[in-house]
C-alpha angles and dihedrals in degrees: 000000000000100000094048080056095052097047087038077066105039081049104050090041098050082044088050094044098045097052112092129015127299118246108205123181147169142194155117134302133202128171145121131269133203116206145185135184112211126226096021084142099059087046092059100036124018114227109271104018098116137334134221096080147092120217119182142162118226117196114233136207126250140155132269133189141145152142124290134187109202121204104196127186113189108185089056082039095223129103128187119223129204120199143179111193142174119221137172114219131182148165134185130230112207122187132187140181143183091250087056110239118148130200135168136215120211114189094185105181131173119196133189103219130217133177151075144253138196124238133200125199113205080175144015119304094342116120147196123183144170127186146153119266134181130206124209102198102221088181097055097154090036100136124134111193125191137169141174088235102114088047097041099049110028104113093039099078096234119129116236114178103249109247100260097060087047091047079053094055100047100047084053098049101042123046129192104237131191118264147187125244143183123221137217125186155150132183140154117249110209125216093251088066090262118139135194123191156156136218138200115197121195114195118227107180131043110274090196133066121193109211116206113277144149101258111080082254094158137211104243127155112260125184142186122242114171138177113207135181115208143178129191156175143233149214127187120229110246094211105045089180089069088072 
């Protein structure tokens, strides 16, 4: 019985998939993204080690954009679209204390993006997707570190480790990793082959890896959520049989 279901399936949804005329496209996308990566504190200081500070991430702002192939069936009114995209992501880190020192934390990864998602269209031109992505960090030792500790302290006699040797060891003892990710998103494609469009990731693996080190630098899950606002443009295939 199971096996007449199946092939009842795999029958309706090639016979709902072959009726009407595909609709195969390619082109270009640009936008912004905003991003943050979760548990950066924890990373930093564990709980309970001392009092008297705040520590806390801030997402930050970068650019997106990439290349897409659409299959779209619309008779079944669904397409499914394959991408490869580049994107800059960051989040800072920001600590203060009552003593007054500052320092700032800058995880400034790049990713090259892969994946596809799936769109509906209940009207015209109108879409919702979801898909499964994947992000290759190509920026995995990408960390900028500053304080005000030279400036702060320097007539105080205490030793503080200039930036740059700070910035070393950072870079050396955390290490931007790929990571998985699911997408959300909804747009409106215009007859002139303009689109518009938002997307929601949820990140699904951890983007950060902790190495071992001598600084109470410790192993958390953190994980990439980002906002982004894109627009794109399409071209049509001239030999649809190909596909």
């Amino acid at each position: 019985m199971k096996k007449i279901i199946l092939l009842l399936l795999l029958v309706s949804t090639k016979s709902l998939f072959a009726q009407g005329d595909r609709e195969i496209t390619y082109g270009l996308f640009a936008g912004g993204i905003y991003s943050t990566m979760s548990n950066l504190p924890d990373v930093i200081v564990p709980k309970g080690i001392y009092e008297g500070y705040t520590l806390k991430e801030e997402g930050k702002f970068g650019g997106t954009a990439g290349i897409m192939i659409n299959w779209k069936y619309p008779y079944a009114k669904v397409s499914i679209q394959t991408e490869l995209s580049y994107s800059g992501q960051s989040t800072d880190l920001k600590y203060e204390d009552i003593k007054g020192l500052k320092y700032t934390m800058n995880f400034g990864y790049s990713y090259l993006n892969v994946g596809a998602q799936f769109k509906y269209y209940p009207v015209e031109g109108f879409y919702i997707g979801a898909g499964p992505y994947v992000g290759f960090n190509i920026a995995s030792d990408n960390i900028k570190y500053s304080s005000n500790s030279q400036e702060l302290f320097a007539d105080s006699g205490a030793y503080f480790e200039p930036d740059a040797n700070v910035q070393k060891v950072l870079k050396e003892s955390l290490t931007g990793k790929n990571y998985f990710y699911g997408m959300l998103s909804a747009g409106y494609e215009f007859n002139s082959r303009l689109s518009i469009g938002a997307r929601y990731t949820l990140g699904l693996t951890d983007a950060l890896a902790t190495e071992e080190n001598g600084h109470r630098y410790s192993e958390n899950k953190n994980k990439i959520n980002s906002i982004s606002l894109i627009i794109g443009y399409s071209f049509d295939f001239d030999d649809l049989a190909n596909f």
